[in-house]
TIFI-424090 format. One record per residue: y, x, z of N, C-alpha, C, CB in turn; residue in three letters. Coordinates in steps of 0.1 Angstrom, whole numbers, padded with zeros to 4 digits, always signed. Glycine has a CB too. Layout:
<atoms>
YXZYXZYXZYXZALA...
</atoms>
This chain:
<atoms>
-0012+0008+0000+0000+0000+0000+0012+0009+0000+0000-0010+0012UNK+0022+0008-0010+0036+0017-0012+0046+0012-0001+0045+0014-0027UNK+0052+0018+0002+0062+0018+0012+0073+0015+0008+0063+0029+0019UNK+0079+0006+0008+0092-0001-0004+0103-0002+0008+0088-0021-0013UNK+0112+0014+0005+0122+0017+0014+0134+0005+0014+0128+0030+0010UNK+0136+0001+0004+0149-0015+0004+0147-0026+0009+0151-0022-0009UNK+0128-0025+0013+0126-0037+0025+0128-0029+0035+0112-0045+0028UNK+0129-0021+0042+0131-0017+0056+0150-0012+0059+0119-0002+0058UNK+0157-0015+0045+0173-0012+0051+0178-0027+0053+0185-0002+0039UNK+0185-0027+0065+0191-0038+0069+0202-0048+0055+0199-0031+0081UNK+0199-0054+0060+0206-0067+0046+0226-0065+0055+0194-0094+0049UNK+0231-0069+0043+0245-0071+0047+0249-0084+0060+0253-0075+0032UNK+0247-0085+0059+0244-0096+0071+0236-0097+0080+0242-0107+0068UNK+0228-0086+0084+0221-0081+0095+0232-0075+0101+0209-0071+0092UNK+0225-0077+0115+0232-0067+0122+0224-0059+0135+0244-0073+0126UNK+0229-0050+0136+0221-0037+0142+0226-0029+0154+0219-0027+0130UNK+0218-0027+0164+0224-0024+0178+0220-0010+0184+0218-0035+0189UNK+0223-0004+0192+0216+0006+0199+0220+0003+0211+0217+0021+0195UNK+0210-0002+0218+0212-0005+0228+0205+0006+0243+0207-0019+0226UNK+0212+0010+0252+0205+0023+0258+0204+0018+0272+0215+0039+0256UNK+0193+0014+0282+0194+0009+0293+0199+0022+0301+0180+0001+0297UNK+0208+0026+0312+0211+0032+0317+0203+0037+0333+0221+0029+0314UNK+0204+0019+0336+0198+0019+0353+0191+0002+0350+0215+0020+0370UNK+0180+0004+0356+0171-0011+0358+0176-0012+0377+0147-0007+0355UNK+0176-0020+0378+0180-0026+0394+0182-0040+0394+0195-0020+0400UNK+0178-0046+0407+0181-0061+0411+0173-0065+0400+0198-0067+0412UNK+0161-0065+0395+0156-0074+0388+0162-0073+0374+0157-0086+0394UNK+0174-0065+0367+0181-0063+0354+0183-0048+0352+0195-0069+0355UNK+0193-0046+0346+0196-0034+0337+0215-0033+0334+0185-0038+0319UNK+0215-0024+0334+0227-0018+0333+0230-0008+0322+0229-0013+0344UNK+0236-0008+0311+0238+0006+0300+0248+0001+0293+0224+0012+0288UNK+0249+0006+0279+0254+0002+0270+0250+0000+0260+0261+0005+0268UNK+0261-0004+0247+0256-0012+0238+0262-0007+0220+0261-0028+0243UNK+0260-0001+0218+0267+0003+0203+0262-0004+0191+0264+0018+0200UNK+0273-0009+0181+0271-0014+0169+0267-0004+0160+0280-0020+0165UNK+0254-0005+0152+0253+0004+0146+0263+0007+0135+0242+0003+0142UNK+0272+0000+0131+0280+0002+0121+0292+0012+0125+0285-0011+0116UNK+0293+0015+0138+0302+0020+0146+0317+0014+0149+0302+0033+0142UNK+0317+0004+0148+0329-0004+0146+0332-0005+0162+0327-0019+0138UNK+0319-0004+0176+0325-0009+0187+0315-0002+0198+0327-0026+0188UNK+0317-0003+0208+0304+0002+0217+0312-0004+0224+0297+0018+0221UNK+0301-0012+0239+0308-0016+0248+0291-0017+0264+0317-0033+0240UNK+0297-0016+0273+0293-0016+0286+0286-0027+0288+0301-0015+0294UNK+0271-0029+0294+0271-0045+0303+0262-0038+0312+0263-0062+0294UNK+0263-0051+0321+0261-0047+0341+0247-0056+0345+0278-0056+0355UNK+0243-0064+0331+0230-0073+0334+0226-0077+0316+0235-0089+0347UNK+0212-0079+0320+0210-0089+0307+0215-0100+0302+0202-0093+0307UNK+0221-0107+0311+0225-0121+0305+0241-0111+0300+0225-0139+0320UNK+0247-0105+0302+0260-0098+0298+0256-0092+0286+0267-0088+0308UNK+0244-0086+0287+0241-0083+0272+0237-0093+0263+0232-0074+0270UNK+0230-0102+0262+0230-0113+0256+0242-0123+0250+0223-0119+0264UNK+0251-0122+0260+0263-0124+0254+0270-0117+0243+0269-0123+0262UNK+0274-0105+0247+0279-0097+0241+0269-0098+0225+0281-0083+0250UNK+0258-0097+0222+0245-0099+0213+0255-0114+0205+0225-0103+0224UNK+0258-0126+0214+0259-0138+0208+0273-0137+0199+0260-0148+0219UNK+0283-0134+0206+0296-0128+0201+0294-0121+0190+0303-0119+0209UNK+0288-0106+0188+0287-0102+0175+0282-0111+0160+0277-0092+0179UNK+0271-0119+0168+0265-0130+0156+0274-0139+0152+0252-0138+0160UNK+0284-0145+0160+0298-0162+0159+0306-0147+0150+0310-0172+0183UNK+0310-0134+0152+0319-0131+0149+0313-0123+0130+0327-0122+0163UNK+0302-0121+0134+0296-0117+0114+0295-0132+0112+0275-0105+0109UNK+0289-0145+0115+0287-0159+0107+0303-0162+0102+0281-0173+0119UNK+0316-0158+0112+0326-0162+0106+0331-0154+0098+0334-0166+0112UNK+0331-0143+0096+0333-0130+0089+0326-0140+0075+0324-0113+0098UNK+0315-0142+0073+0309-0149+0062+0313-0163+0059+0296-0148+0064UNK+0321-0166+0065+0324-0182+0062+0311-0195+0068+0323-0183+0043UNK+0305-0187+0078+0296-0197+0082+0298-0200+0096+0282-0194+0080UNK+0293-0216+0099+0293-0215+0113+0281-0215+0119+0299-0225+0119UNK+0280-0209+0132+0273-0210+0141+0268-0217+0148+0274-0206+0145UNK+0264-0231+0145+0259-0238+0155+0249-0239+0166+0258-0244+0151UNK+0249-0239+0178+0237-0241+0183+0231-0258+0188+0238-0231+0194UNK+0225-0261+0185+0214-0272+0188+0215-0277+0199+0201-0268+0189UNK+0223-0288+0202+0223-0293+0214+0207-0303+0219+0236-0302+0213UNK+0207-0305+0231+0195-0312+0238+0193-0322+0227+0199-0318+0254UNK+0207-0330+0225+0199-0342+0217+0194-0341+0208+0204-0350+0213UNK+0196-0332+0201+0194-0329+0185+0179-0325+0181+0206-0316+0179UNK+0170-0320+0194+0162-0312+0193+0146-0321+0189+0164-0305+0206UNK+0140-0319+0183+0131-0330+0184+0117-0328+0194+0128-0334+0170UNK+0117-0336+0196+0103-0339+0210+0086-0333+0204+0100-0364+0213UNK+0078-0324+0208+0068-0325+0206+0057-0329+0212+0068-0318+0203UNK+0048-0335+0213+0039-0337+0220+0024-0335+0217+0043-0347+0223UNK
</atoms>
């Protein structure tokens, strides 16, 4: 099987992190966070702060593209059983 290098580079609308845990503590993590594109690096003090910061990057490339980001409210979701 060939190794087809243009599937493995990120698409324009990907986006790509380096994310470096610094300190695990209290049940989380603490490091930072760099865009691979080098446009920003920034600090978080827990996971859910990184997850944020993760959410922001995605609302701010969807509008960068003219798209929105919606997320799925409760109602909208459908029931499986």
């Amino acid at each position: 099987m060939k190794n087809n290098p243009a599937r493995n580079q990120p698409k324009e609308q990907d986006l790509a992190f380096y994310i470096r845990v610094q300190y695990r503590q209290n049940a989380s993590m603490q490091g930072t966070i760099q865009w691979m594109d080098g446009r920003k690096s920034s600090v978080f003090r827990s996971a859910l702060e990184l997850g944020h910061l993760i959410n922001e990057a995605l609302k701010e490339a969807a509008e960068k593209r003219g798209e929105s980001l919606e997320t799925q409210g409760w109602e909208k979701k459908q029931i499986v059983s």
